[in-house]
C-alpha beads as a LAMMPS data file, in Angstrom:
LAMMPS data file: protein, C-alpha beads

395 atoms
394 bonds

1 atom types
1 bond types

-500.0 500.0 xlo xhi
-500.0 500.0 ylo yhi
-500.0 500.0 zlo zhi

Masses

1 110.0

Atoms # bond

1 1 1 -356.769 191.430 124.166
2 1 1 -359.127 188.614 124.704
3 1 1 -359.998 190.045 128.372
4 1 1 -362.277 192.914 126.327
5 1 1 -364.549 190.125 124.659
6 1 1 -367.728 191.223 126.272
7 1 1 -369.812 188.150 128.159
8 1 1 -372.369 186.766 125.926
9 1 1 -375.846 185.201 126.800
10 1 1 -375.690 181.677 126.794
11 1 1 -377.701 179.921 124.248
12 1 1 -381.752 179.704 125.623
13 1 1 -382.489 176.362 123.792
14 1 1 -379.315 174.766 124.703
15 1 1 -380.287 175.668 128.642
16 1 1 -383.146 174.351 128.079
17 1 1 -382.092 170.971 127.422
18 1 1 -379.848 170.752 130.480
19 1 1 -383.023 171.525 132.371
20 1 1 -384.870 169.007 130.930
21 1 1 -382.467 166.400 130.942
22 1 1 -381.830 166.816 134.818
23 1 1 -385.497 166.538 135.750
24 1 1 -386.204 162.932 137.203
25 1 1 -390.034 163.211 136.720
26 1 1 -391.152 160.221 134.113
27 1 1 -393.749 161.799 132.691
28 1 1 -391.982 165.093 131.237
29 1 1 -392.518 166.622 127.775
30 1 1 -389.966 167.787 125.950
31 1 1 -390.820 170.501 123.413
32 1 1 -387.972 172.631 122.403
33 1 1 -385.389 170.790 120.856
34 1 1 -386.340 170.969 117.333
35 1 1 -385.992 167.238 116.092
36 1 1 -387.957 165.240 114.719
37 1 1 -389.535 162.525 117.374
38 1 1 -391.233 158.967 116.783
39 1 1 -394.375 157.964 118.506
40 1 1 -391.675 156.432 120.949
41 1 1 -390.357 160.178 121.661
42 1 1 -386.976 158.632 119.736
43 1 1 -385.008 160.627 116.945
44 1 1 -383.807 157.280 114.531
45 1 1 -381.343 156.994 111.521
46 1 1 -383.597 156.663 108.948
47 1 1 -383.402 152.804 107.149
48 1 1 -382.427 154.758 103.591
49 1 1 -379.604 156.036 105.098
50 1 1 -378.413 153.371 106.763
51 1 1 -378.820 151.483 103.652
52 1 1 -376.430 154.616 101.878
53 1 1 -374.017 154.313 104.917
54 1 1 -373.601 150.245 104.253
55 1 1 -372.727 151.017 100.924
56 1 1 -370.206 153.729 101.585
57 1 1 -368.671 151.903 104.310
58 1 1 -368.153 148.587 101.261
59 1 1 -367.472 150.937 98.461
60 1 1 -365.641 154.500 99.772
61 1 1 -362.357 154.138 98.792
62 1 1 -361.047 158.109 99.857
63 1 1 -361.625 160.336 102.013
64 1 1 -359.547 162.928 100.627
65 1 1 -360.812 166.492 99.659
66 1 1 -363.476 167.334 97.453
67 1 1 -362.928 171.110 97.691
68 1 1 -364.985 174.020 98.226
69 1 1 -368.164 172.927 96.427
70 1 1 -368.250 169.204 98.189
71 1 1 -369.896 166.412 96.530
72 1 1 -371.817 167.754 93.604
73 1 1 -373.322 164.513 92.791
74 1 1 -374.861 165.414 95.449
75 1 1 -375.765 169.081 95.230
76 1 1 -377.334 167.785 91.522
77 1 1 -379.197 164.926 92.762
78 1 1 -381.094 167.418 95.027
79 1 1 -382.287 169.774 91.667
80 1 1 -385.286 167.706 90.878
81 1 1 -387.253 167.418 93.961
82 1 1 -386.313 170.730 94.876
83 1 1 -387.203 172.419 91.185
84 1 1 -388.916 170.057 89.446
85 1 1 -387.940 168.408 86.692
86 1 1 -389.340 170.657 84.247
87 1 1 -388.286 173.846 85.532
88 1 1 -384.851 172.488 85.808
89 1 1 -384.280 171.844 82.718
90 1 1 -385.117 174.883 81.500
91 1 1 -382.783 176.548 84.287
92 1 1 -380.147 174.196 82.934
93 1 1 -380.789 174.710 79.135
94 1 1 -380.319 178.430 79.696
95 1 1 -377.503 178.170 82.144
96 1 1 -378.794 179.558 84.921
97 1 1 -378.545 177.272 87.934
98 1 1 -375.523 175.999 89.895
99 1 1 -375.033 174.973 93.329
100 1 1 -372.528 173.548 96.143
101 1 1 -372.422 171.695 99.133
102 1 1 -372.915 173.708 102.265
103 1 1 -372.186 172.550 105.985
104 1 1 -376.142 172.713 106.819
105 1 1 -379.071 174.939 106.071
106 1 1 -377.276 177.275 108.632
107 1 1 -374.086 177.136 107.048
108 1 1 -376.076 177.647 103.259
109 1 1 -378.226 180.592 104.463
110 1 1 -375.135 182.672 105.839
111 1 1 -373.672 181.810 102.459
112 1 1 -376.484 183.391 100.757
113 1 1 -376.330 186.343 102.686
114 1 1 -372.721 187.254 102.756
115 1 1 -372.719 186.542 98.709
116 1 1 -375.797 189.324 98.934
117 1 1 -373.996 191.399 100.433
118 1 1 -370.924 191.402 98.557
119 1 1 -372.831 191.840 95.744
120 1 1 -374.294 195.295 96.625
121 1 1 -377.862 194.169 99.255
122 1 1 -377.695 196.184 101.851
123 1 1 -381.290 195.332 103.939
124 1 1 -382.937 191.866 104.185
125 1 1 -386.292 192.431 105.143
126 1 1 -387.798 189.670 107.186
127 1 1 -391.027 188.128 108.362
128 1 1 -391.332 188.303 112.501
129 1 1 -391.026 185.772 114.312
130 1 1 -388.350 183.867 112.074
131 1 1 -386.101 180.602 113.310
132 1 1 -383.925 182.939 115.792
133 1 1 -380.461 182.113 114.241
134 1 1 -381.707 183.823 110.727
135 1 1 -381.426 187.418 112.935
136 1 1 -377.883 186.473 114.581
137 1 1 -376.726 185.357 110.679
138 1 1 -377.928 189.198 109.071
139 1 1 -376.464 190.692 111.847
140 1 1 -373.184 188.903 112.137
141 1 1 -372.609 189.598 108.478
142 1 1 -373.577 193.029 108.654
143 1 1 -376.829 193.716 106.911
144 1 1 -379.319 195.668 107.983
145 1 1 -382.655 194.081 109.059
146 1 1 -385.824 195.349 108.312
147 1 1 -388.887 193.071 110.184
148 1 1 -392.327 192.628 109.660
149 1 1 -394.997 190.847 111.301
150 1 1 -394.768 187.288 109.245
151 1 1 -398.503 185.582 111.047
152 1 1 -402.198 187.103 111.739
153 1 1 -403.259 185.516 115.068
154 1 1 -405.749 183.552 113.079
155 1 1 -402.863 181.119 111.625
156 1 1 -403.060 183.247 108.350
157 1 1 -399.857 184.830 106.808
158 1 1 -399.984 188.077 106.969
159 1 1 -400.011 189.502 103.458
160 1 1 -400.563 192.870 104.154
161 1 1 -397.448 193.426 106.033
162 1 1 -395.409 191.485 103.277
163 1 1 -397.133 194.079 100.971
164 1 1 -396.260 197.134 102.692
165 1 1 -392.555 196.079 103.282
166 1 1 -391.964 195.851 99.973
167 1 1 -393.035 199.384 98.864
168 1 1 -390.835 200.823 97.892
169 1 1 -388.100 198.307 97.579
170 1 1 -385.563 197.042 94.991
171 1 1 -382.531 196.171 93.688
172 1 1 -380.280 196.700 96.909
173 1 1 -382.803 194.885 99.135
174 1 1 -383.231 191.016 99.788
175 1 1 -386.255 189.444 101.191
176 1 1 -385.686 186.452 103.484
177 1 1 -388.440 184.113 103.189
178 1 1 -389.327 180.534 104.698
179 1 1 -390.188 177.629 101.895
180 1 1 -392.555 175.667 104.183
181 1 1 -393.113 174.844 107.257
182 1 1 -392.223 178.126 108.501
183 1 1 -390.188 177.735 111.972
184 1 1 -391.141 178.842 114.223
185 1 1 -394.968 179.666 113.849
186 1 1 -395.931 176.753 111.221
187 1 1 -397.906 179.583 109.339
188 1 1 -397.257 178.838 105.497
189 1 1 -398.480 180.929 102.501
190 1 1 -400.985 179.360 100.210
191 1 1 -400.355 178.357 96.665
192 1 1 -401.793 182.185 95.775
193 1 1 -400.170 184.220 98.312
194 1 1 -396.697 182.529 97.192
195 1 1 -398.105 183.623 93.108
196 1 1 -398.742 187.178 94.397
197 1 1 -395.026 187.399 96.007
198 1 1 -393.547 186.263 92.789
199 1 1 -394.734 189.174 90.948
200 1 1 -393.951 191.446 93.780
201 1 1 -390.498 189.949 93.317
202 1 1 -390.244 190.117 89.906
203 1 1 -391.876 193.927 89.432
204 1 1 -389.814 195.175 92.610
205 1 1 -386.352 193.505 91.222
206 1 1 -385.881 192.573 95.469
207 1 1 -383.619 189.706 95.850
208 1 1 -385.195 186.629 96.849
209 1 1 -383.184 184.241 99.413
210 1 1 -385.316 181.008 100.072
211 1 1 -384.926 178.977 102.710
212 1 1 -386.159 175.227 102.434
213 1 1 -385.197 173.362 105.614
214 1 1 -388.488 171.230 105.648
215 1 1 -389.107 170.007 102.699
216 1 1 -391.673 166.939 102.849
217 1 1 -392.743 167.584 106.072
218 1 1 -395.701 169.598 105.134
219 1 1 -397.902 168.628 102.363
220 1 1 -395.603 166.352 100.740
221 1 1 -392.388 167.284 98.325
222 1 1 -393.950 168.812 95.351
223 1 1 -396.344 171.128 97.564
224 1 1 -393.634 171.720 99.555
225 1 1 -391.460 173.078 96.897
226 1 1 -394.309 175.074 95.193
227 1 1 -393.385 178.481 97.003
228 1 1 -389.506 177.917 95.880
229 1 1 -390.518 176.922 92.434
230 1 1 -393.039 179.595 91.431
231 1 1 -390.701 182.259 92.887
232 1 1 -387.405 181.469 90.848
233 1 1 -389.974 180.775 87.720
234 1 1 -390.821 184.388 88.080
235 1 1 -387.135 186.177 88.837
236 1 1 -383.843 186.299 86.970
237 1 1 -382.085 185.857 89.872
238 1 1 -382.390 183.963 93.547
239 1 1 -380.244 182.584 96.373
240 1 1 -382.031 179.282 97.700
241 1 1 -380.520 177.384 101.243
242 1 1 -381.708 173.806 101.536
243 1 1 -381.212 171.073 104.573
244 1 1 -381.364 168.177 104.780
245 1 1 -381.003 167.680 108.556
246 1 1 -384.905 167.350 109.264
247 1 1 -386.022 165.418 105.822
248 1 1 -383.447 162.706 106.496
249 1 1 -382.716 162.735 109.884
250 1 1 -379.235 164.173 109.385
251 1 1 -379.093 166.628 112.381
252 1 1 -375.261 166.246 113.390
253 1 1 -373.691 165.420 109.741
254 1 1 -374.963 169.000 108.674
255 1 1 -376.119 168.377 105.519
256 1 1 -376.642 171.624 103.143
257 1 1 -377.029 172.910 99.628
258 1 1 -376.952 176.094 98.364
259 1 1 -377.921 177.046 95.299
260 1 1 -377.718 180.597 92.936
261 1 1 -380.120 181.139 89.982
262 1 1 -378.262 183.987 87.862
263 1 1 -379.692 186.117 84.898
264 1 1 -377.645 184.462 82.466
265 1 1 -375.187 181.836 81.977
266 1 1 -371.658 184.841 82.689
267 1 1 -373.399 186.249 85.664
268 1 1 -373.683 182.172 87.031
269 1 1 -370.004 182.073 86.621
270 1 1 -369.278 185.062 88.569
271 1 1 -371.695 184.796 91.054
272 1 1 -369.950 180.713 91.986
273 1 1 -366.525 182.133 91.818
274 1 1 -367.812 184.627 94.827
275 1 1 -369.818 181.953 96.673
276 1 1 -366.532 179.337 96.567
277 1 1 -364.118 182.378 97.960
278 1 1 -366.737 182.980 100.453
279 1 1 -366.767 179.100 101.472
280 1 1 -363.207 178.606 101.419
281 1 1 -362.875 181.365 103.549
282 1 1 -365.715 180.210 106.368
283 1 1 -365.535 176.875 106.452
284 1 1 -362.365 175.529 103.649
285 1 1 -364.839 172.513 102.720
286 1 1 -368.250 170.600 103.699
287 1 1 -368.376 167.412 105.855
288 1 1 -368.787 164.913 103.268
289 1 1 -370.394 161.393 104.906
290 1 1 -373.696 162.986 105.123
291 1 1 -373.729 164.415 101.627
292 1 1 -372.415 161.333 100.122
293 1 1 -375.411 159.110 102.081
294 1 1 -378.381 161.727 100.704
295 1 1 -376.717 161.307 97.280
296 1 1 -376.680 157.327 97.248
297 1 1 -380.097 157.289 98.496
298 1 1 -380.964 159.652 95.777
299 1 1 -379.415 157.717 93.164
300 1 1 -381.069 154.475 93.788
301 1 1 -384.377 153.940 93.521
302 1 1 -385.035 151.480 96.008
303 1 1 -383.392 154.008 98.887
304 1 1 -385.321 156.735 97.308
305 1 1 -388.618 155.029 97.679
306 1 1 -387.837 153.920 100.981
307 1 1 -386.866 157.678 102.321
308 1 1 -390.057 158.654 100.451
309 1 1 -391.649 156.581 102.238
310 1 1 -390.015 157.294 105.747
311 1 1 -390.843 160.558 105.384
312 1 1 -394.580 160.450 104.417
313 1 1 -394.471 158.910 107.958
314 1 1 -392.861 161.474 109.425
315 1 1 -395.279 163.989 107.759
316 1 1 -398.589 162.032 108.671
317 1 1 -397.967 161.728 112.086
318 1 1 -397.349 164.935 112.252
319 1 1 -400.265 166.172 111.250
320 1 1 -402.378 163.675 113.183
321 1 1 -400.570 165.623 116.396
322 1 1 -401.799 168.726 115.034
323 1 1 -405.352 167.592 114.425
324 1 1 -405.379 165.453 117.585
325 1 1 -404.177 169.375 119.360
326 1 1 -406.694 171.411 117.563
327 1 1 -409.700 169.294 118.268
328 1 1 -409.415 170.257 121.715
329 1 1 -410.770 173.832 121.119
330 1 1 -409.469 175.739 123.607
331 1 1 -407.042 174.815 126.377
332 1 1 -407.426 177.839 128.686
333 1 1 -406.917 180.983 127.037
334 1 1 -404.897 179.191 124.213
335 1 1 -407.034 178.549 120.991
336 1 1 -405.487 175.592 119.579
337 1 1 -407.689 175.195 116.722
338 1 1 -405.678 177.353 114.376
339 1 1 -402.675 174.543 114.525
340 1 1 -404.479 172.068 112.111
341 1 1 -404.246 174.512 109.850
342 1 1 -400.245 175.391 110.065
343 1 1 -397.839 173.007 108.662
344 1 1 -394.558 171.278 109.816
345 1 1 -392.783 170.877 113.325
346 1 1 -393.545 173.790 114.617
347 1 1 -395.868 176.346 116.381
348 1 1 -396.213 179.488 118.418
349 1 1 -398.539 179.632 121.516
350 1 1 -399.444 182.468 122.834
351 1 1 -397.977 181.967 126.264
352 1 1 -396.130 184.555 128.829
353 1 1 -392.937 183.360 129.888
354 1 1 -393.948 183.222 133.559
355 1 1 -396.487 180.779 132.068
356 1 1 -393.912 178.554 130.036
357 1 1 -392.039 178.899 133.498
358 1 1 -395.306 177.499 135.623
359 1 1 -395.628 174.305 132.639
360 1 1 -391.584 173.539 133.286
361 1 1 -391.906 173.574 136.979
362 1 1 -395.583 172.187 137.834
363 1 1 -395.884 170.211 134.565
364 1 1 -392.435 168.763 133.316
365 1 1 -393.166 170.341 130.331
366 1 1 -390.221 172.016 128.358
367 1 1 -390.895 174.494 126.029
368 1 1 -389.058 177.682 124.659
369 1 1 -389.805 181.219 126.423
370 1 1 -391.125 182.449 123.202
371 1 1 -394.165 180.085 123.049
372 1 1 -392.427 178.459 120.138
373 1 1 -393.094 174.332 120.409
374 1 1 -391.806 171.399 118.622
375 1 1 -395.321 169.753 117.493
376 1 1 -393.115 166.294 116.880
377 1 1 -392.031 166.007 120.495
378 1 1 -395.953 165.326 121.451
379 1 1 -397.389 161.582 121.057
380 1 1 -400.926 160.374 121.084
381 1 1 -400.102 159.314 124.943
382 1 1 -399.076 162.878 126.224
383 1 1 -401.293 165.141 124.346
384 1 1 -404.040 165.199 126.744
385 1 1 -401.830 165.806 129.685
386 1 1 -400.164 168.647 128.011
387 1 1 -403.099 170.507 126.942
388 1 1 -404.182 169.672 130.196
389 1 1 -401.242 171.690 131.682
390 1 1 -401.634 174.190 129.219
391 1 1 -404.965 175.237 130.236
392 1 1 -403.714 175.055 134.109
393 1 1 -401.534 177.662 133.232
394 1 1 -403.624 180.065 131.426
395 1 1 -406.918 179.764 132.832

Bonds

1 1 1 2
2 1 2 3
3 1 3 4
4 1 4 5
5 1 5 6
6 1 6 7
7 1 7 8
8 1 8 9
9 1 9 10
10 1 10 11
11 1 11 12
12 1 12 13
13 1 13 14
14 1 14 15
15 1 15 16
16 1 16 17
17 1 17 18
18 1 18 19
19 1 19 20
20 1 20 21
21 1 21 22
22 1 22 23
23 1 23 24
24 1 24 25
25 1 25 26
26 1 26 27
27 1 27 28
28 1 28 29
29 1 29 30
30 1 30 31
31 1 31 32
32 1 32 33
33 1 33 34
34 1 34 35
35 1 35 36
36 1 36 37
37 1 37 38
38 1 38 39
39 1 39 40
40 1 40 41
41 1 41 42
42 1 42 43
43 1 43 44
44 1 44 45
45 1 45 46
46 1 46 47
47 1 47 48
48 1 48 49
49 1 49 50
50 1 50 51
51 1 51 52
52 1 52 53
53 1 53 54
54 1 54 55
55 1 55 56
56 1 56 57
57 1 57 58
58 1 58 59
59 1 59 60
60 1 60 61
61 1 61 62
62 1 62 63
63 1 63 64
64 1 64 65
65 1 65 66
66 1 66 67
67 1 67 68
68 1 68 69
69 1 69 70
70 1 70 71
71 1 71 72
72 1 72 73
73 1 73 74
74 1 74 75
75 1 75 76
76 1 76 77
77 1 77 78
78 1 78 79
79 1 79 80
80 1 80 81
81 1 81 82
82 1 82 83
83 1 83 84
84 1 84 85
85 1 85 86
86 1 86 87
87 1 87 88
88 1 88 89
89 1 89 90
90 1 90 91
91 1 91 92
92 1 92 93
93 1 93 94
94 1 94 95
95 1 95 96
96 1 96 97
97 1 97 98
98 1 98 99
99 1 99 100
100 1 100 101
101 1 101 102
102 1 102 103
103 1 103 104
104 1 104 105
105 1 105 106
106 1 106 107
107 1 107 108
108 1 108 109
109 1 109 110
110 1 110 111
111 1 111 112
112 1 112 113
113 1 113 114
114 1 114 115
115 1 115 116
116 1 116 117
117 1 117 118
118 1 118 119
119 1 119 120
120 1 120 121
121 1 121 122
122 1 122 123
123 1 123 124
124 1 124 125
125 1 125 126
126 1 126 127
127 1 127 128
128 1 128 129
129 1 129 130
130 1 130 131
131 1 131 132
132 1 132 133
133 1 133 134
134 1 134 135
135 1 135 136
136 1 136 137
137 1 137 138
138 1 138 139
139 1 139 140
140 1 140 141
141 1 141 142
142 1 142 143
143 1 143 144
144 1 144 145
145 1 145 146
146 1 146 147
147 1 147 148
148 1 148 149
149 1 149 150
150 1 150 151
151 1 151 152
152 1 152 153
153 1 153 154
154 1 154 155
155 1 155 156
156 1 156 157
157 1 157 158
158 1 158 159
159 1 159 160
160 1 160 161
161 1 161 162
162 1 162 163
163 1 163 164
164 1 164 165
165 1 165 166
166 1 166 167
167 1 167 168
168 1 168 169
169 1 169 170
170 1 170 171
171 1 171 172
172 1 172 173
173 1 173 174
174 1 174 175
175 1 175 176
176 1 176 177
177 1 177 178
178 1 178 179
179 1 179 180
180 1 180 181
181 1 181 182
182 1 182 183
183 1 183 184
184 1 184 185
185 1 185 186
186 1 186 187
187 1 187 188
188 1 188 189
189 1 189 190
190 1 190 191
191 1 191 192
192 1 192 193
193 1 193 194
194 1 194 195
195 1 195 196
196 1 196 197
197 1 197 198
198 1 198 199
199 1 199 200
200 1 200 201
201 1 201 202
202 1 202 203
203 1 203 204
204 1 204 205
205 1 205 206
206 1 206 207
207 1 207 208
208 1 208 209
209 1 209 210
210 1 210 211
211 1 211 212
212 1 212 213
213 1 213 214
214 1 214 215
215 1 215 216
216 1 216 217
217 1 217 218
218 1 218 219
219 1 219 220
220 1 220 221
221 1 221 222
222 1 222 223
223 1 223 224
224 1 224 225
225 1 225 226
226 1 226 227
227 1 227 228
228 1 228 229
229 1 229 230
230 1 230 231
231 1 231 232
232 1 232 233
233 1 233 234
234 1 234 235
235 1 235 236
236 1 236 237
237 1 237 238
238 1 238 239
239 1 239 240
240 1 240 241
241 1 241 242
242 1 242 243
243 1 243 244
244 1 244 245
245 1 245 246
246 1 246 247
247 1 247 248
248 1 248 249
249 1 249 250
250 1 250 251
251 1 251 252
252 1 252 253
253 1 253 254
254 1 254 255
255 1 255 256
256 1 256 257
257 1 257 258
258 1 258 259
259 1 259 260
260 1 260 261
261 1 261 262
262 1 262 263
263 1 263 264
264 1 264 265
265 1 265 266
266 1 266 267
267 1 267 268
268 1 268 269
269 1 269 270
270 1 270 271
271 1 271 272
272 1 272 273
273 1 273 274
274 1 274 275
275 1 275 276
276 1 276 277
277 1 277 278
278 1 278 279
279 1 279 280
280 1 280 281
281 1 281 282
282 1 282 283
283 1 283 284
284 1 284 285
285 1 285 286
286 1 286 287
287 1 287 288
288 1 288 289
289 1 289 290
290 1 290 291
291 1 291 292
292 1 292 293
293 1 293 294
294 1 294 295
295 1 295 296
296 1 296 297
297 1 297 298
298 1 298 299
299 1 299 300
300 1 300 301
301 1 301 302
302 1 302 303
303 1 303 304
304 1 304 305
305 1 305 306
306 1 306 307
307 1 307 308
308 1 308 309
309 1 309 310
310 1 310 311
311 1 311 312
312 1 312 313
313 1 313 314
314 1 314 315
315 1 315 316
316 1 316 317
317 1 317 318
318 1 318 319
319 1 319 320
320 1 320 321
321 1 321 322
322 1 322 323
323 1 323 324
324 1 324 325
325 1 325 326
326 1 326 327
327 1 327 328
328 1 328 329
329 1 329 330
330 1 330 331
331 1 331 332
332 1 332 333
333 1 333 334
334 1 334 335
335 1 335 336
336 1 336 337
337 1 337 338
338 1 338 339
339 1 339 340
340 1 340 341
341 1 341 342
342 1 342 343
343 1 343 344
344 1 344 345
345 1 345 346
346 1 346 347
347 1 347 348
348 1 348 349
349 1 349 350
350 1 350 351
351 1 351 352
352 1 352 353
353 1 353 354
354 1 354 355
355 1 355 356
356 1 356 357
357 1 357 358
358 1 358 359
359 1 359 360
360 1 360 361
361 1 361 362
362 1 362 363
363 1 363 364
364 1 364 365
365 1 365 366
366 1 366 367
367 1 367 368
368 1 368 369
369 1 369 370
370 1 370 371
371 1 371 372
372 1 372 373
373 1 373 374
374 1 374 375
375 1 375 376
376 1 376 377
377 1 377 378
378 1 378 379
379 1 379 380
380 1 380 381
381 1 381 382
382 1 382 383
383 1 383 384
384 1 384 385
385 1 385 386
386 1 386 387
387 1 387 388
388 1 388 389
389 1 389 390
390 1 390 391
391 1 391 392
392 1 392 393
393 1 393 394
394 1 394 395
């Protein structure tokens, strides 16, 4: 039987890492793993969770099961900075909210779209390019996908695409959207675009399924959050993924919460009782040590402040890379000006592959075929050298 499994393509970002790590030159740049990097080029444990970690390691007395829904101390401690106090309680009040741990943002989003589907969505329509593994989720589960082009080359959303995908839409359908920091083209929608799809939500009755993988690493938490908040102000019912692998460093603990806002306090019930079958069935239960840091972090202040502040850091040297990038003007044929406007890790250049080829081999510069580039892996020492390279390439 297992002779007939057809051969699959190995995984492109994974190869790329091999690559990079057996090239000897000193001076390579390493784009495409999507981490988070220091100044240094290193990937720490942030001091709040080490701080968490200490205290588990003194106060953890089991490490039996927690079932399905993990540690919901720490699926609640993650409601306010993701909602908003305010909002919250009114979701709370009226019954509407309820969540569970999830093993990652990857683990969260498939959640959300196999609970979709079993409850009747039969097409997620999705913004192009998206973070690849979104396409490989719909797919695996079984729903159709219906694209449309998410950026204007400009570094503007493109509205008028989201516009015309949803004619004619409703109940049935799902739209897939990023919170912030959209991976992998950095393009976010402004305060007003994310208004205008909240009535297009709530008029067209399509099912909104949020992802929020970067929170913080834009604008800051509550600008973050704005998109995610004005859209489940607007509906009666949304599926929201969140991770907490970039915003607190916790890549290999996959750290996830997902979250369903119902109609009404019954329809919450239900809509749980499908999500923990679904869980049990995928993955039985969550890894709990990274949960259990976020949530003693969360529930001190001190920690809190501190990850605040760790991530502010995070955020501003980010954008000093992207402003540092786009003051260059053009770099060849490349236009990098449009990055200072884009938010989070990530952006798309508009490179050939032959061309990403020509940076790897002449350049040491690793970078994914698609154009797509990890902003974070740049530092104030090897920006002029890459754009440099860049406009080698595409001059």
């Amino acid at each position: 039987m297992l002779d007939r499994l057809d051969q699959q393509a190995p995984d492109a970002l994974l190869a790329l890492i091999k690559l990079y790590n057996a090239d000897a030159r000193e001076e390579k740049i390493d784009l495409g793993v999507g981490v988070y990097r220091t100044a240094d080029g290193d990937t720490p444990v942030f001091s709040a969770i080490k701080g968490a970690e200490a205290r588990l390691l003194e106060e953890q007395e089991s490490k039996g099961y927690l079932g399905p829904e993990g540690d919901m101390g720490f699926v609640e401690a993650l409601l306010p900075h993701l909602l908003g106090r305010d909002l919250l309680g009114t979701l709370r009040e009226e019954g509407r909210i309820d969540g569970m741990q999830t093993p990652g943002g990857t683990g969260a989003v498939r959640l959300a779209v196999a609970l979709a589907q079993r409850a009747g969505v039969e097409t997620v329509l999705m913004g192009a390019p998206s973070w690849p593994n979104h396409a490989q989720i719909l797919a695996d589960v079984g729903v159709e996908t219906v694209a449309f082009d998410h950026a204007q080359p400009d570094g503007r959303a493109n509205m008028e695409a989201l516009r015309a995908a949803l004619e004619g839409r409703g109940p049935g359908d799902a739209l897939l959207l990023h919170g912030c920091c959209h991976n992998p083209t950095g393009v976010d929608y402004t305060d007003a675009e994310w208004d205008e799809i909240a009535d297009l939500l709530r008029t067209t009755g399509v099912l909104p399924i949020l992802d929020l993988a970067y929170q913080g690493l834009g604008e800051g938490m509550a600008e973050d959050a704005y998109g995610v908040r004005r859209v489940v102000s607007a509906v009666s019912e949304a599926l929201i993924a969140y991770s907490c692998d970039k915003n607190f460093g916790l890549y290999r603990d996959r750290v996830g919460a997902f979250y369903a806002v119902g109609s009404k306090s019954d329809d919450l019930k239900r809509i749980m009782s499908n999500a923990a079958a679904l869980a049990r069935a995928n993955w039985s239960m969550p890894p709990d040590h990274g949960g259990a840091a976020v949530r003693l972090v969360l529930e001190d202040d001190e920690l809190t402040g501190q990850w605040r502040e760790e991530l502010a850091s995070m955020r501003q040297r980010i954008g000093a890379v992207r402003e540092r990038l786009a003051g260059h003007g053009q770099a060849g044929s490349v236009d990098l000006t449009p990055l200072a406007k884009q938010r989070g890790m990530f952006a798309m250049l508009p490179v050939s592959k032959e061309q990403v080829q020509r940076l790897r081999e002449d350049h040491a510069v690793y970078m994914a075929g698609s154009g797509r580039i990890n902003v974070a892996g740049l530092t104030m020492a090897n920006i002029d050298r890459f754009v440099t390279a860049l406009a080698d390439v595409t001059s």
